[in-house]
BADOGU-217601 format. One record per residue (C-alpha): residue number from 1; residue in three letters; x, y, z. Coordinates in steps of 0.1 Angstrom, whole numbers, plus 5000, padded with zeros to 4 digits. Example, Ala and Ser with C-alpha at 12.3 -4.5 7.8 and 13.67 -1.06 7.14 Angstrom:
1  ala  5123  4955  5078
2  ser  5137  4989  5071
This chain:
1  unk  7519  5172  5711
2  unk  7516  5150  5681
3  unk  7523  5162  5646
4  unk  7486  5158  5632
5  unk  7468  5170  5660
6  unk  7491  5202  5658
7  unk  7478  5206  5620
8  unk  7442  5201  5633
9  unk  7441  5227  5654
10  unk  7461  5250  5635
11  unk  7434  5243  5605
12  unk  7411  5233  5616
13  unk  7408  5206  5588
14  unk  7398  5172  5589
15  unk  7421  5143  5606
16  unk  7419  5121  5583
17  unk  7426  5147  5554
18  unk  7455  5157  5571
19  unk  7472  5123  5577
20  unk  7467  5110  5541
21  unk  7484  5146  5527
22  unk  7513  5136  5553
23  unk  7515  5106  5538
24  unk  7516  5118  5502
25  unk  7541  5142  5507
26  unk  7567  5118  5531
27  unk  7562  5102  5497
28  unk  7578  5128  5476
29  unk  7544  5139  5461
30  unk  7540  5178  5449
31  unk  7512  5199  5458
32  unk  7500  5203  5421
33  unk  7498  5167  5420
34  unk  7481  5161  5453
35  unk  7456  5186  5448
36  unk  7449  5174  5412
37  unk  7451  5136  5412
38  unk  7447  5127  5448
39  unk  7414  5144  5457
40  unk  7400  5108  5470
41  unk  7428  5108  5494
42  unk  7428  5145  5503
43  unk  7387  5150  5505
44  unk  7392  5176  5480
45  unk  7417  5199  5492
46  unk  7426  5225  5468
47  unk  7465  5240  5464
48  unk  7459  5265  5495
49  unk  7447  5242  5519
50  unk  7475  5215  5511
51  unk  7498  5244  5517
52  unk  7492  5251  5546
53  unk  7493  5216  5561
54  unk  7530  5215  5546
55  unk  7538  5247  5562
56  unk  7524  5238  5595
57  unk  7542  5206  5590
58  unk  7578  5218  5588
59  unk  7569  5247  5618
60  unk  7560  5213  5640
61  unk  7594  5198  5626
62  unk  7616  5233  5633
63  unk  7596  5232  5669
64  unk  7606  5198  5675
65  unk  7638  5199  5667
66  unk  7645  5231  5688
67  unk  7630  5209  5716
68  unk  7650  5184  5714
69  unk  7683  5204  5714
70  unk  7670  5219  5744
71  unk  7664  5192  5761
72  unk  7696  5177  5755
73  unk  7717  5208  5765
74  unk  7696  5204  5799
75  unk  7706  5169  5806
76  unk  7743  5178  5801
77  unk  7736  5207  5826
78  unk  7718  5182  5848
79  unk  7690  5207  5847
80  unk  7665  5186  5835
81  unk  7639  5173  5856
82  unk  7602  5160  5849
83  unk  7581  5189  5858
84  unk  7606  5208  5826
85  unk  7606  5180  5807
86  unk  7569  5181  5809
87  unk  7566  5218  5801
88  unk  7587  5217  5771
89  unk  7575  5183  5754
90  unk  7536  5202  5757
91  unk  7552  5236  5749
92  unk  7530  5247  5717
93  unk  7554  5275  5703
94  unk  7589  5284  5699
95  unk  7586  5315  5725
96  unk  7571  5291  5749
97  unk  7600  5269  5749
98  unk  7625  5296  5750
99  unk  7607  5313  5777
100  unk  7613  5278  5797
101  unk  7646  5275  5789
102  unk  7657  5314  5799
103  unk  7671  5306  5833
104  unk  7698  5281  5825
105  unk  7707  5296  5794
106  unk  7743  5300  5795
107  unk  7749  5332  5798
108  unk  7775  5361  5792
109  unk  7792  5378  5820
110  unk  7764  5397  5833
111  unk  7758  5416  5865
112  unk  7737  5391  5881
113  unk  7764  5363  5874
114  unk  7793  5385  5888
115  unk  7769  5386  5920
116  unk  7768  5351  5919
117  unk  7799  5345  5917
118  unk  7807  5368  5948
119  unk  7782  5350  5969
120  unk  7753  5372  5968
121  unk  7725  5348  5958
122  unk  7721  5335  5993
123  unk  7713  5371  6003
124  unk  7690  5378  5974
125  unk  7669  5350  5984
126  unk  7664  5368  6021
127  unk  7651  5396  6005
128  unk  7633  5376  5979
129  unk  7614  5359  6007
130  unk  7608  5393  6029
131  unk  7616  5375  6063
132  unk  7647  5395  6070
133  unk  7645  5415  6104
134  unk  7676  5434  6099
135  unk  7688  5439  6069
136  unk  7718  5459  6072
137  unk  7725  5431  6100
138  unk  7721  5404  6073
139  unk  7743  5422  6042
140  unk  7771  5431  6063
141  unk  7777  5389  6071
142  unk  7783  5390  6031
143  unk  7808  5421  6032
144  unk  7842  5402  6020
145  unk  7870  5414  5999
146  unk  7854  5417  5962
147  unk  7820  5429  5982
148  unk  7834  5461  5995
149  unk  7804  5469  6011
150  unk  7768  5469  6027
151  unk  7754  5491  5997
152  unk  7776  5468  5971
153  unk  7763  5437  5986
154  unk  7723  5446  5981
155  unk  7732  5464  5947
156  unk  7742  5426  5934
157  unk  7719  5410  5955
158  unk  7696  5432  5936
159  unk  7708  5424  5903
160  unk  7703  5384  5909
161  unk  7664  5394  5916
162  unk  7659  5418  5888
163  unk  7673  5380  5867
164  unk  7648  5359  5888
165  unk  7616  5383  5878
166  unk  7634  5385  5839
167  unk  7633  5349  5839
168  unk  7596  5345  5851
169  unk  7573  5330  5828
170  unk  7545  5346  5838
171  unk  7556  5381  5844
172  unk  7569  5380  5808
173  unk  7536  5368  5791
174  unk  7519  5392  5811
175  unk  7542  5420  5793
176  unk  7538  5405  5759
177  unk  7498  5409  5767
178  unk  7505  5448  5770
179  unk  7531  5452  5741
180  unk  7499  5435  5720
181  unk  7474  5455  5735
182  unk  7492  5494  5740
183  unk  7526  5495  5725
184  unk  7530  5523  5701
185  unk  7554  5529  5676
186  unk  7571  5556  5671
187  unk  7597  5575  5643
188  unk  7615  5601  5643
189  unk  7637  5620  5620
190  unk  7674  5617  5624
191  unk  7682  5659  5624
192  unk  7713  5655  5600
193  unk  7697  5635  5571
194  unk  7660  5662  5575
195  unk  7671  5681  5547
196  unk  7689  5652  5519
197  unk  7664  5648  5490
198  unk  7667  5608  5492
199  unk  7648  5611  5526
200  unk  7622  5629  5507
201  unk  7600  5595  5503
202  unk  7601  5590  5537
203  unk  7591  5624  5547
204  unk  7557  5611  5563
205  unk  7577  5592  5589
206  unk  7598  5620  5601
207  unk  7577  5626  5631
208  unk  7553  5594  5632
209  unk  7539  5572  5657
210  unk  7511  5544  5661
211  unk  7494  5516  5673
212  unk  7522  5489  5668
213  unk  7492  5462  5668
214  unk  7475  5478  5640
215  unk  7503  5491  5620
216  unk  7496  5482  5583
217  unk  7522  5459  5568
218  unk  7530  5485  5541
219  unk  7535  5514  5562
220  unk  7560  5490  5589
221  unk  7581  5479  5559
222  unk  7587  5515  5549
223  unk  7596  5526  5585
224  unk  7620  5499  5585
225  unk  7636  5505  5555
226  unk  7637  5545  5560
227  unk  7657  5534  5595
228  unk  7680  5514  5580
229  unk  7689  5536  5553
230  unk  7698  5560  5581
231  unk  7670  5585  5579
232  unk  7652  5582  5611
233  unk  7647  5556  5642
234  unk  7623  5542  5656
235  unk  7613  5528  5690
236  unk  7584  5508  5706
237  unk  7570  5522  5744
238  unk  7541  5513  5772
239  unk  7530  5523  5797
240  unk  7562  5524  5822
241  unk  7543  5532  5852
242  unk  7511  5505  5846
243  unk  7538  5479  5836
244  unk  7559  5478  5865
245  unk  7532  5485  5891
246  unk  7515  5448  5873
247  unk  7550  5433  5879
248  unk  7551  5448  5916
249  unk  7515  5428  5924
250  unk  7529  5397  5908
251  unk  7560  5397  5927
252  unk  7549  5414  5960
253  unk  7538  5397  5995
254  unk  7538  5420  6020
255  unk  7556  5456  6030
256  unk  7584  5454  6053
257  unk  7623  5469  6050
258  unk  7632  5444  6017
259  unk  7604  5460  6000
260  unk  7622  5493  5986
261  unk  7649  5468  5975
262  unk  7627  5444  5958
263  unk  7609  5475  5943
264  unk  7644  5487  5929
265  unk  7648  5455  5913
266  unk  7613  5454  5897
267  unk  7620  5484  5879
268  unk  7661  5475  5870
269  unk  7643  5439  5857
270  unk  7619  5464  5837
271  unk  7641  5491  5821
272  unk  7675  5471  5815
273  unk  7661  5428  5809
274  unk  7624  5426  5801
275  unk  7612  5459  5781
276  unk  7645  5458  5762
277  unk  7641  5421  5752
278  unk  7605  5419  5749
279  unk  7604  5450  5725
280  unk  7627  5436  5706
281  unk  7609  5404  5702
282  unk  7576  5425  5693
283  unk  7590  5443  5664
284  unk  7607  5410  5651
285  unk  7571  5399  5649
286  unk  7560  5424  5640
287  unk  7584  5423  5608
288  unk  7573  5390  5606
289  unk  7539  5396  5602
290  unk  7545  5425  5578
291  unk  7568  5403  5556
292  unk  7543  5375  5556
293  unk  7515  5398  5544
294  unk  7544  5415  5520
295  unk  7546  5378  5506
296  unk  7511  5371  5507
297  unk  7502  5403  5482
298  unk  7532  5393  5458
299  unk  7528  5363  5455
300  unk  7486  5368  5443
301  unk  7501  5397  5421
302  unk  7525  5373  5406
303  unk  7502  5347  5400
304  unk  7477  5372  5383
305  unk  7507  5382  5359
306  unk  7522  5345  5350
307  unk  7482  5338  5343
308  unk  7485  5371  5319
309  unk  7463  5365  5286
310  unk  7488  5351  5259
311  unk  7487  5362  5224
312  unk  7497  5323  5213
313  unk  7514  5311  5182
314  unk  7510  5343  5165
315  unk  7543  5355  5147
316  unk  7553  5389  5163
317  unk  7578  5419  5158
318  unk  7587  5430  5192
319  unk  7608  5468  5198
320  unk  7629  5475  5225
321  unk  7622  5510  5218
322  unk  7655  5541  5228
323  unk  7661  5575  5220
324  unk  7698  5580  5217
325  unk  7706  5543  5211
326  unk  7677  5537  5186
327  unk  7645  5509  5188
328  unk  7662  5473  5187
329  unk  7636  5448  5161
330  unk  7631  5415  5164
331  unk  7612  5390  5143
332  unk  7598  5362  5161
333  unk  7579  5331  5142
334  unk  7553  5316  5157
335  unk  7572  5295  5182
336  unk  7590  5325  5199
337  unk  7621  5314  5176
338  unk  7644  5342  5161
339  unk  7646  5352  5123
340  unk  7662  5387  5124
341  unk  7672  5413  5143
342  unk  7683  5450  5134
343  unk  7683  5486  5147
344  unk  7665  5518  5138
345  unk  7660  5552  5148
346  unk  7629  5573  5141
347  unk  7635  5592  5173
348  unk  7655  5626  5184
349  unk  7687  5631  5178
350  unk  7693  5612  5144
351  unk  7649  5611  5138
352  unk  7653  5584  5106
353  unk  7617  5584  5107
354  unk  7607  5578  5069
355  unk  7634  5549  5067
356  unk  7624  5536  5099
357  unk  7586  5531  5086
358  unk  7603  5517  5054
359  unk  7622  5492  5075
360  unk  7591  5480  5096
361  unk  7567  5479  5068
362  unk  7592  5455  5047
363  unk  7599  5432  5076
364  unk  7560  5431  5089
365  unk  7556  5418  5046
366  unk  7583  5396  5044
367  unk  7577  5377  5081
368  unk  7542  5376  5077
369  unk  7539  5393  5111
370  unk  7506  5394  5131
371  unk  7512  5416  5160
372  unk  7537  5442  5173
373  unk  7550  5440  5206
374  unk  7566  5479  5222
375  unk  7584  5474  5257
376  unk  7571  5498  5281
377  unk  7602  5520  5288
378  unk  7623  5544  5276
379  unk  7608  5563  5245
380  unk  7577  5536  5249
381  unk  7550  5563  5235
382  unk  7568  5581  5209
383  unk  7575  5547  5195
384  unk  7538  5535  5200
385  unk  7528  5568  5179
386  unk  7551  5563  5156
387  unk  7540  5527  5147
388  unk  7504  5535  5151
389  unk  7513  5560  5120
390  unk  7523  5534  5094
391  unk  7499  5519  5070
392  unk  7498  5483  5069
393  unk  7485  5460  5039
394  unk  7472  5435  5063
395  unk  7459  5444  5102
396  unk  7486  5442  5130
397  unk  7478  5450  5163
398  unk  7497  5464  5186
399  unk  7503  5459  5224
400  unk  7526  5480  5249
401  unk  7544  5451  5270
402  unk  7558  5456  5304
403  unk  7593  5450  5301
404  unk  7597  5452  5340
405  unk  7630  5425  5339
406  unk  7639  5426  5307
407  unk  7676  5434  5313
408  unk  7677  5414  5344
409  unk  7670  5383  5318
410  unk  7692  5397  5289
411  unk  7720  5396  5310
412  unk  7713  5361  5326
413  unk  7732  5325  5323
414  unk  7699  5315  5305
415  unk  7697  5338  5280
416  unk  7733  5335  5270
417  unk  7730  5297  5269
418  unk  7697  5306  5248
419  unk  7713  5334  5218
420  unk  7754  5328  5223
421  unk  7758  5347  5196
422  unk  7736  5378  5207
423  unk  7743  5410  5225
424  unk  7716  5417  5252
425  unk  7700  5442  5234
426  unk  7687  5418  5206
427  unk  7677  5391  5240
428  unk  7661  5419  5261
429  unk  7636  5426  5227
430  unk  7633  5389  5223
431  unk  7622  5388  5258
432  unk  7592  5416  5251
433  unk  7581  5397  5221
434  unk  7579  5363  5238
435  unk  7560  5381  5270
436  unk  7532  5391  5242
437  unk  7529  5350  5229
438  unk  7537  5336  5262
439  unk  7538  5354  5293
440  unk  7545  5326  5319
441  unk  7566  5308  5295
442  unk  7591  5338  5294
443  unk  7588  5352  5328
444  unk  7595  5320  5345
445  unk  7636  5326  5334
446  unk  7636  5360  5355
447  unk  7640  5363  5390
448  unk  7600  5368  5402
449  unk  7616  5396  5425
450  unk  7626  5418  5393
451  unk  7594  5415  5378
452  unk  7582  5449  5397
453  unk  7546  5434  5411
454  unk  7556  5434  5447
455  unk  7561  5467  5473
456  unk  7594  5459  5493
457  unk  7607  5429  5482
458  unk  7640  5435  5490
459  unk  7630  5444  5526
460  unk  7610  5409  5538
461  unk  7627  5374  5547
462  unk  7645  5365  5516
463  unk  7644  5328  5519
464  unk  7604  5329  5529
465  unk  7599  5352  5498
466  unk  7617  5331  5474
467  unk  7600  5298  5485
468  unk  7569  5311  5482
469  unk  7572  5330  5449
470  unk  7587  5293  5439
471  unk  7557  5275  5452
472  unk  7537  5305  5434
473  unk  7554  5293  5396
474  unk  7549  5261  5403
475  unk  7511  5261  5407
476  unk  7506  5286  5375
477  unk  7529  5262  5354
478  unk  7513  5234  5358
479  unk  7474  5247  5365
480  unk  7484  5258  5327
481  unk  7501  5224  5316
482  unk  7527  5226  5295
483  unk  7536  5209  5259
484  unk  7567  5189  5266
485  unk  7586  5194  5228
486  unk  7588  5229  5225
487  unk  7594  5238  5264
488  unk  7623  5256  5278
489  unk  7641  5247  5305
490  unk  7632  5268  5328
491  unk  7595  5265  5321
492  unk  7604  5222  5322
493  unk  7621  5228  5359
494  unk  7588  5242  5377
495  unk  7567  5207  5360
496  unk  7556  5188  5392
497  unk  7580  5161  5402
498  unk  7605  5177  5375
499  unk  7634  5201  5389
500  unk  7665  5215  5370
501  unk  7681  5187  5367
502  unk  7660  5165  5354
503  unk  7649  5197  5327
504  unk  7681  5202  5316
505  unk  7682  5162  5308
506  unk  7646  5163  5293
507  unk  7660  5194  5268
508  unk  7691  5172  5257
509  unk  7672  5140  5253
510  unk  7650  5160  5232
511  unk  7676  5178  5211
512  unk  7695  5147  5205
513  unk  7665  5124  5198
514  unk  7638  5147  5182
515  unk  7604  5153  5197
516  unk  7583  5126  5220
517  unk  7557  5108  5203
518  unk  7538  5102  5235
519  unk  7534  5108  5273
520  unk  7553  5070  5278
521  unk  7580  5084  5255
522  unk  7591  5103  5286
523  unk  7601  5077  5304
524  unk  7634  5068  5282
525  unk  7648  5103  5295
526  unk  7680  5093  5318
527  unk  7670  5097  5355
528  unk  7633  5104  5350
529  unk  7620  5071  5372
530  unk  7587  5061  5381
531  unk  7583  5086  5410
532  unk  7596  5115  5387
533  unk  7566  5105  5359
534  unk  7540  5099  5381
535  unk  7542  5132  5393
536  unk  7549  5149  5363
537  unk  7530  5131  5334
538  unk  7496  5146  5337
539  unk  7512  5181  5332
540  unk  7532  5176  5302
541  unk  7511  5178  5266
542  unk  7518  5158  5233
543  unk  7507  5182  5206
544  unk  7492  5162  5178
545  unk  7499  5126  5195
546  unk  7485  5085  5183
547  unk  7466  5085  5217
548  unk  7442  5120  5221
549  unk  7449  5117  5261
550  unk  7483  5125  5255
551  unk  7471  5160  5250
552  unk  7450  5167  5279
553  unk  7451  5169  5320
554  unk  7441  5130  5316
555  unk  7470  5114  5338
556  unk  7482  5082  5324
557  unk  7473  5062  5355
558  unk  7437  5064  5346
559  unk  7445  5060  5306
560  unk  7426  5020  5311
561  unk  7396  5035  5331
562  unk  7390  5061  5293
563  unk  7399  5025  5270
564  unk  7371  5008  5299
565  unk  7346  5031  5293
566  unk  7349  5033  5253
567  unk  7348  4996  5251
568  unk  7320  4994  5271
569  unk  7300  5021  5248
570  unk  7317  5005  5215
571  unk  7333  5034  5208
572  unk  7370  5046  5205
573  unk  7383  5068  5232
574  unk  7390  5095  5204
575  unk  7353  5098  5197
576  unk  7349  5110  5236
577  unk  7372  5143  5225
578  unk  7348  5172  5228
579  unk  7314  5153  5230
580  unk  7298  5165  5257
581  unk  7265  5149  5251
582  unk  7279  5115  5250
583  unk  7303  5124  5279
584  unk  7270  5133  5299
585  unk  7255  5098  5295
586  unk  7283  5084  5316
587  unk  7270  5066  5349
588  unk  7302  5083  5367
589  unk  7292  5058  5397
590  unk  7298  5029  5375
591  unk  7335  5036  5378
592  unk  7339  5045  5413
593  unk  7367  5024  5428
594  unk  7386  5025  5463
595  unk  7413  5049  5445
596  unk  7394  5067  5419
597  unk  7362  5087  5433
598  unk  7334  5110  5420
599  unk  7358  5141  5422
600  unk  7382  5123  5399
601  unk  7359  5108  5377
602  unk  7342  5143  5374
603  unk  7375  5161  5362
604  unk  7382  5139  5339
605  unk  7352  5141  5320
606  unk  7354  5177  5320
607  unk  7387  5175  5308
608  unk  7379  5151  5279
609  unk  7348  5178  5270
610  unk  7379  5203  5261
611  unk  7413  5183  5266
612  unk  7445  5205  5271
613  unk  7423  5241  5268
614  unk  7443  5270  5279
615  unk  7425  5281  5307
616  unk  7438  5317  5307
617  unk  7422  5347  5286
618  unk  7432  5359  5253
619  unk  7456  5394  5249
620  unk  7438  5420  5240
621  unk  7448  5457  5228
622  unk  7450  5489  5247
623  unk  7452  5524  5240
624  unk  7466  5552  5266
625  unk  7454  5589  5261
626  unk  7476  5602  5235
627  unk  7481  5636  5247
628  unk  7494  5624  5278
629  unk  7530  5619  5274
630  unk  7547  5629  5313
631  unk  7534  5637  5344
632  unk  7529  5676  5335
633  unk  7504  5670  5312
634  unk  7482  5657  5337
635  unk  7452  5674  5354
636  unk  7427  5671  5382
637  unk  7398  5659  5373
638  unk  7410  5646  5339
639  unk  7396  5604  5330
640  unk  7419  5586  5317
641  unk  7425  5550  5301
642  unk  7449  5527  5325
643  unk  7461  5495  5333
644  unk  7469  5478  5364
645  unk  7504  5473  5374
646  unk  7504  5465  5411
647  unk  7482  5452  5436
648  unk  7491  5459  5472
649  unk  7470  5462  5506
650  unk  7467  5498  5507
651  unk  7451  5505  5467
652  unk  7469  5496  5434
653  unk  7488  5514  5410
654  unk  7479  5520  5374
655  unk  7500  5528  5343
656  unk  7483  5555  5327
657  unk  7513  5560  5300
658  unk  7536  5578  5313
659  unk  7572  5572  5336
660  unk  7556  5575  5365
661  unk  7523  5551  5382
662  unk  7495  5566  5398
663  unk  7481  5555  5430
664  unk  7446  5548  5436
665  unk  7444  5543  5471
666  unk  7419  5515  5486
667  unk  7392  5540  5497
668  unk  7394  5557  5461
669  unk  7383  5521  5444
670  unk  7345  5514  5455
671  unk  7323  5544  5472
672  unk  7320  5513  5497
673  unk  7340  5496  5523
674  unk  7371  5474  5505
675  unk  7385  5447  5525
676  unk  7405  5433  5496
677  unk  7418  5452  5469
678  unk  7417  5420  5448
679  unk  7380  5417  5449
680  unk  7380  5449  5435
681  unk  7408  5452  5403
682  unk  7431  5425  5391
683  unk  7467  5425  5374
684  unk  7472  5440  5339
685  unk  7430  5448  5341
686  unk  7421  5480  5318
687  unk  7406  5505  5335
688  unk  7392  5541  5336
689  unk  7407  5565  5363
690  unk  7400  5601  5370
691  unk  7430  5623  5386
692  unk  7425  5636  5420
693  unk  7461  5648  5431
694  unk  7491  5654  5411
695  unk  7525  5663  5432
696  unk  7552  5666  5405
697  unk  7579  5672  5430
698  unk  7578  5639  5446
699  unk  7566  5620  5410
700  unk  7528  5611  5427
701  unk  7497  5605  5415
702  unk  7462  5602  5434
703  unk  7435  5587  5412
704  unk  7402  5576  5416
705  unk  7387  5541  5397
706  unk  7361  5552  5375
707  unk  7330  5528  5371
């Protein structure tokens, strides 16, 4: 099978869409880019669709490759003959090939091979074909020294058979049908752990079982994980009886004195080689499919939280807020930059409350600051009330971040290589105060995984998760565009066409040279070539630059086509910024070329009607219910402010103030039927929730989503 045909029918997308996305990316193009300046090319695929043609791309390449080795080990076995070679070059999946190659696997000393090696296959063949008259007659001629016996000589000849049926091809696809169709899964407690409190959370799998086919993703992951913590075990089963009596007509001719042995085999094949392997491969797909789905909800949870409403350039004081240890302040000006830090402690034990409000009320004077930004943890609402007390000369809002990763990033490489001089303290509150300006901007220097918006992370394919989640900061960095001279790093190494290396050279340039004048500017950076610019260029922003379309999604490679049109309307291209009733007046089809089409020509006037606007929302502030302050405060029936703070299949949760989340589960969210929890609530929305169940014992929380 070809490589584009495979995508086709895999997609289910055009031909010639596919091949000229190929082509883009054998050319080192990004997605971003490709879906933003190459919609001629593409037909107007968007991000998702040109991810899946990569991903079906590099499953073709992993088949192929598999193939090949194949095929090779089977010409150096002198296996190989046309009829295989056939099979495997038109094989369309990896369990298809394997499946072919299964009978000249080498193998490990098995029972079969030992009969093999003692002569027996001959014998298993008579009984294979049923054309034995005497049996007894015929086993005893293969009687020798290592075959003791009559009864040892059918046992192994019995052995090779239960291989042959293992081996078949369609006896095996037929048992896959019925492991899809009626395998359930089932869990049981091991007795030992029933009573240790950790096993608690899994206490609704001690005695569990369902349809393996309709198992919900959520509900697999946490019966994996409670097995291999050591809690319970679990186990897939048919039917024994319907499976080996469909094996029995596929393998049977006729009834005659071979038949019981044959029989024998069928079930051996059954109970020790097929079940045992097949199951196996079932719940490893199964897994798979969980962890994709795992993937799929973390990675649109993730995206929903690096798209978070910003506060922008506002200058903010941001608390780590603490009992014991006290509330680390930070000042932060407008740019997310540090101007002082300090420590104090209106809370139990030392409660320095009145020189605490003394201390905030002089800083928020003297920095001029617009906002307060309270981490989410430890001591979160007693800090919130106690700000919310002070009297300010000027209005300050004040917004409860979630600090989920905080310390994860304190502790890092690039927050040391950031504040050197700082303990982790001082960068953890830095980190809350720059979430509140600038959430994607700060969250892109934290592991995505410790960011808390994802059920089971550590439980799906690492290396899947991880390039997704990468492919998920990529997209939201540069859907939002970034401004080149006061980026990080970090943020600089998810630009399209970018990387770390080439950030980290982009941050030096700029340290040692000042800021870029211009998008061309760029180019001077060591190692940034041609390629590296094309695809990065319409991404970065100029703030304030000579030529407007420096600071806007304009890419550079259509700069002559604006200076074309302005000339042509006697006008400067700056006098297109913002007008859209001059913009409308455009004949777009005027311009049309063989590389620039109406889709381009279309986003670029919207883009010049409001160049380099942030298309994300604006923060806003929240309240929780001040007289709820733990979980033992709550009641049923009780409606209560919230946020969301996780989406997953099964409901979301909602931080209504307190330590703990509550759950409102997917048929608690619309008094109709909810096939995606996403079309329902988003990340970080504000909400109203009533309480339906409260269990303080195992910290849970049933709500309901109030309309």
């Amino acid at each position: 099978m070809e490589l584009i045909s495979y995508i086709t029918q895999q997609t289910n997308l055009s031909k010639q869409s596919i091949e000229n996305t190929i082509s883009l990316f054998n050319e080192d193009c990004t997605i971003p880019f490709i879906s933003r300046y190459r919609k001629e090319k593409t037909g107007n695929l968007d991000e998702v669709e040109i991810g899946e043609i990569l991903k079906y791309k590099d499953t073709f390449e992993a088949l192929e490759k598999r193939k090949k080795a194949i095929l090779k080990a089977l010409e150096e076995q002198h296996s190989l003959t046309q009829e295989l070679s056939e099979k495997i070059e038109n094989a369309e999946d990896i369990i298809s090939v394997e499946d072919l190659y299964l009978p000249f696997k080498k193998k490990r000393k098995t029972k079969a091979e030992t009969a093999r090696l003692q002569g027996l296959e001959p014998l298993a063949k008579m009984i294979m074909s049923q054309r034995i008259n005497d049996l007894n007659a015929t086993a005893k001629k293969f009687v020798t020294k290592d075959v003791e016996n009559i009864e040892i000589a059918l046992e192994g000849a019995r052995f090779i058979i239960a291989e042959w049926i293992n081996e078949r091809t369609d006896i095996r696809n037929m048992l896959r049908q019925q492991i899809v169709r009626f395998a359930i899964i089932s869990s049981k407690v091991i007795p030992v752990k029933a009573e240790d409190k950790k096993a608690l959370k899994f206490k609704d799998y001690f005695d569990w079982n369902e349809s393996l086919n309709t198992i919900p993703s959520h509900r697999f992951l946490a019966i994996v994980r409670a097995e291999n913590e050591g809690y319970i075990r679990i186990k897939i089963a048919i039917d024994e009886e319907i499976a080996i009596q469909k094996i029995t007509r596929v393998v049977f001719r006729s009834q005659n004195e071979c038949t019981s042995h044959i029989q024998s085999a069928i079930e051996d094949a059954f109970k020790r080689l097929l079940f045992p392997s097949l199951s196996n491969e079932a719940l490893s797909l199964a897994k798979e499919k969980a962890d994709n789905e795992a993937i799929a909800v973390f990675s649109k949870n993730l995206k929903q939280l690096l798209l978070g409403a910003p506060l922008g350039e506002k200058k903010v004081l941001a608390i780590d807020p603490g009992f014991r240890s006290g509330c680390k302040i930070v000042c932060l000006n407008a740019q997310g930059d540090l101007e002082h830090n300090e420590t104090i402690f209106p809370h139990e034990p030392q409660k320095k409350m009145l020189e605490a409000i003394k201390k905030i009320s002089f800083l928020v004077d003297a920095h001029k600051i617009e906002a307060i930004a309270i981490g989410n943890g430890t001591a979160s609402r007693e800090t919130e009330d106690f700000i919310k007390k002070i009297q300010f000369k000027n209005s300050v809002a004040v917004f409860v971040v979630n600090e989920a990763g905080a310390s994860i990033y304190s502790a890092s490489k690039i927050a040391r290589d950031e504040f050197p001089t700082y303990d982790v303290t001082v960068r953890g509150a830095i980190s809350i105060g720059r979430r509140l300006q600038d959430p994607l901007a700060e969250l892109v220097k934290i592991d995505a995984k410790s960011i808390g918006v994802g059920q089971y992370q550590h439980d799906v394919d690492q290396v899947k998760l991880k390039k997704s989640l990468d492919t998920v900061v990529e997209s939201c960095v540069n859907t939002v565009g970034i401004t080149i001279n006061t980026a990080s790093e970090s943020l600089l190494s998810y630009v399209s066409g970018i990387g770390p290396k080439l950030a980290e050279n982009i941050v030096k340039y700029r340290n040692e040279n000042g800021a870029f004048s211009s998008r061309n500017a760029i180019k001077k950076v060591p190692k940034l070539g041609a390629k590296a610019f094309e695809q990065a260029a319409g991404f970065l922003r100029i703030k304030n630059p000579k030529n407007p379309l420096d600071d806007s999604a304009v890419h550079p490679e259509n700069y002559d086509l604006i200076d074309k049109m302005a000339k042509e309307l006697n006008i400067k291209v700056a006098d297109f910024i913002g007008n859209k009733t001059l913009i409308q007046k455009i004949p777009l089809q005027n311009y049309t070329s063989l590389s620039i089409g109406l889709p381009t020509l279309q986003d670029i006037m919207k883009e010049l009607e409001k160049p380099g606007v942030d298309p994300r929302e604006k923060a806003t502030v929240f309240s929780f219910d001040a007289t709820i302050k733990t979980i033992d405060d709550l009641r049923i029936g009780q409606i209560l402010p919230g946020i969301v703070n996780n989406i997953t299949n099964f409901g979301c949760f909602v931080n209504i103030g307190i330590k703990e989340s509550g759950l409102i589960h997917v048929s608690n969210l619309s008094d109709t039927f909810v096939k995606d929890v996403n079309a329902i609530v988003s990340l970080q929305q504000q909400v109203f929730v009533k309480v339906l169940e409260v269990d303080a014992v195992r910290k849970r929380i049933q709500l309901a989503l109030v309309k």
